[in-house]
N, C-alpha and C positions, 0 to 999 in steps of 0.2 A: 555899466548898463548891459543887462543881459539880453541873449536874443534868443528867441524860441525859434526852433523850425518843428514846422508842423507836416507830417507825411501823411500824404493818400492812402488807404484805405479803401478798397471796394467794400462796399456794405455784402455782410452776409450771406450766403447763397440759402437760397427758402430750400426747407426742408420737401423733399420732392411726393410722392402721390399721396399722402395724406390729405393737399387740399383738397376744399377749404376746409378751416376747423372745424372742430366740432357745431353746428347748429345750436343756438339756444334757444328758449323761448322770445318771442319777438326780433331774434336777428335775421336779417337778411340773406338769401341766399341768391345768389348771381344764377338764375336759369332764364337762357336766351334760348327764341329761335333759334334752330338750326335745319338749314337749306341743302341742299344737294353738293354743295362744295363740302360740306361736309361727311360725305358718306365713306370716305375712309377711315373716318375715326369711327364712324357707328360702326362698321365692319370690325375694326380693332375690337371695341370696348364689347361687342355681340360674341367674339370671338375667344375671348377671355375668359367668358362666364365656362364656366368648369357645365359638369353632364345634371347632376341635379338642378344648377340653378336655370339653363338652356331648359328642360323639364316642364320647370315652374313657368316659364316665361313664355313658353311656346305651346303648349301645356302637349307636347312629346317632345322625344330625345333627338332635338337636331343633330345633325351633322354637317361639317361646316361647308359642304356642298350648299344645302337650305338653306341655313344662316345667309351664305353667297345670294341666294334668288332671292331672298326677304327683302335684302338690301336693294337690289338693283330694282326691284317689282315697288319699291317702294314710292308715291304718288307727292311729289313735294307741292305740288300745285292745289291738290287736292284737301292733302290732311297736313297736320300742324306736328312738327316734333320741335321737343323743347331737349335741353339737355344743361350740365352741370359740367367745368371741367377745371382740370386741378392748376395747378400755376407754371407746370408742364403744357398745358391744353390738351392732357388726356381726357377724354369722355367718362367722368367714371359715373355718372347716372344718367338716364334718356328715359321718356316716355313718349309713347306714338299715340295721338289722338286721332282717330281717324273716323272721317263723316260716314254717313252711312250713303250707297250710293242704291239704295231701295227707293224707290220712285212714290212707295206708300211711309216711307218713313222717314223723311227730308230732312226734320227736326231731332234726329237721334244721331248719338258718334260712340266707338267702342276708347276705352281707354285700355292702356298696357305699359308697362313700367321695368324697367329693370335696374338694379345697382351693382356696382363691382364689389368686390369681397373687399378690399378693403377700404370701401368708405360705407360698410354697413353697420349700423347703429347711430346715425347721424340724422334721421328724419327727412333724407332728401327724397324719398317714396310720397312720402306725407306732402312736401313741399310742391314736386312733380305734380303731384295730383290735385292741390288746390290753383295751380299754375293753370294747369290744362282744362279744371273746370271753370275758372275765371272766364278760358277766352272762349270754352263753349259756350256762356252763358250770352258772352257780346258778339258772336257769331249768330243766335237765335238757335241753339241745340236748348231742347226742352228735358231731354231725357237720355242719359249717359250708362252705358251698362259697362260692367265689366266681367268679361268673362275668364274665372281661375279655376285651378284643381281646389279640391276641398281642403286639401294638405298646404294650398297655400295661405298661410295662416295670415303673415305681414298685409298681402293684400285687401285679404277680406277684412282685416281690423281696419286697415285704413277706410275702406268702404263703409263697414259699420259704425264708424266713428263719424263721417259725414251725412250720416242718418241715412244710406241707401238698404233697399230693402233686399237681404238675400234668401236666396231660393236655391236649394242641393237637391242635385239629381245623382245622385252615387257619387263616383270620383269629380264630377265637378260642380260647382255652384255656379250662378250668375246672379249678378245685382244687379239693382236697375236704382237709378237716382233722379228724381225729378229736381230741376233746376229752376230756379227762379229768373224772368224775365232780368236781361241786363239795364243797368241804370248808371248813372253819370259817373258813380264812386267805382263802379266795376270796368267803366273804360279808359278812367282816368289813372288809377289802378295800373291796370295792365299797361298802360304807356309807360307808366312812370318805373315798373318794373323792367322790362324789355330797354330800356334808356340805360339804367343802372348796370344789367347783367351785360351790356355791349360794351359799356367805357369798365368792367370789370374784363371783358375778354382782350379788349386794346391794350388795357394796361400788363395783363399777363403775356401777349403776345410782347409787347416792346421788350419786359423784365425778359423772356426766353432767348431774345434776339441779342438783348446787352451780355448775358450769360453766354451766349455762342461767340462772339464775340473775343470776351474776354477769354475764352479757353483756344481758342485760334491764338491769339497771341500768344500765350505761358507756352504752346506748344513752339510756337516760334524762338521763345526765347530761350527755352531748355533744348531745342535743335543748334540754335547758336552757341551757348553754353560748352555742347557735348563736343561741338567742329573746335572751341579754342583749344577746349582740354585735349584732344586728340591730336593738335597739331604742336605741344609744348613736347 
């Protein structure tokens, strides 16, 4: 009678900033609120974007003084930021939705978006964006503009693909998107979204924490290791 012994194995270590995969048509993509405990990671993820895409997103060339005041000046009570983060919990897409605080224009919020260079070509622009017009819809925002450079081409595809109407004035355009009153499938929706993208951040926070973990150890046990060899 033969006996098998079977060893441990740690599963895998996930390939790190590429999350999440590629986007398909109809797949899910994990974008949650993100609150004020989070503003070091938007600081990081803002802070990354190289001189051209800062440009596009801010539509001048920050410096990362600016970048600095964006973040702190930023209104978590007020406006809604969604974001996208890889199985690190690095930030690598955010969009700021923010209300209007025009006392004639109660029902309107500006949209803004940015991605990290290397999760570009994946649709999380496109994704951000029907995110952020879902909950202005169930907020009562009637009418969503976005204001870019003319040169920013990603964005204004994505606007024109949502049927908002754009309007160029030299180097920048604005669209404007009228929005349809929110209804049961759009609140139900957004719950069931925001549900999913939190036990997707839970679970990448715990995977990060078992992966620290587990390199504490090797490091322990390759310190141990080096003290026997040293002392033969």
């Amino acid at each position: 009678m033969s006996t098998e012994t079977t060893a441990f194995s740690a599963p895998a270590r996930p390939a790190p900033a590429g999350d999440p995969p590629h986007s398909q048509v109809g797949a899910v993509v994990p974008i949650r609120t993100i609150g004020r405990a989070h503003a070091p990671r938007i600081l990081a993820h803002l802070l990354a974007l190289d001189a051209h895409d800062r440009y596009l997103r801010f539509g001048y060339s920050a410096n990362d003084e600016q970048i600095g005041r964006y973040v702190e000046q930023l209104n978590f009570e007020r406006d809604e930021l969604f974001g996208v983060f890889n199985r690190k919990l690095e930030l690598i897409s955010m969009a700021h939705l923010a209300f209007s605080v025009d006392p004639n224009c109660t029902s309107c919020a500006e949209f803004g978006v940015s991605v990290s260079k290397s999760a570009r070509g994946r649709g999380y622009g496109s994704r951000l964006f029907e995110r952020a017009v879902m909950h202005a819809r169930n907020e009562g925002v009637h009418l969503l503009f976005i204001h870019a450079l003319s040169e920013n081409t990603a964005m204004l595809r994505i606007a024109r693909k949502a049927g908002a109407v754009i309007e160029r004035d030299g180097p920048e355009s604005e669209a404007h998107l009228r929005l349809p009153p929110a209804d049961f499938d759009s609140r139900v929706t957004e719950l069931l979204n925001e549900q999913i993208a939190r036990t997707d951040y839970h679970f990448k926070a715990q995977a990060k924490q078992f992966w620290s973990v587990l390199d504490l150890l090797q490091e322990i046990r390759q310190g141990v290791r080096k003290s026997r060899d040293a002392m033969k």
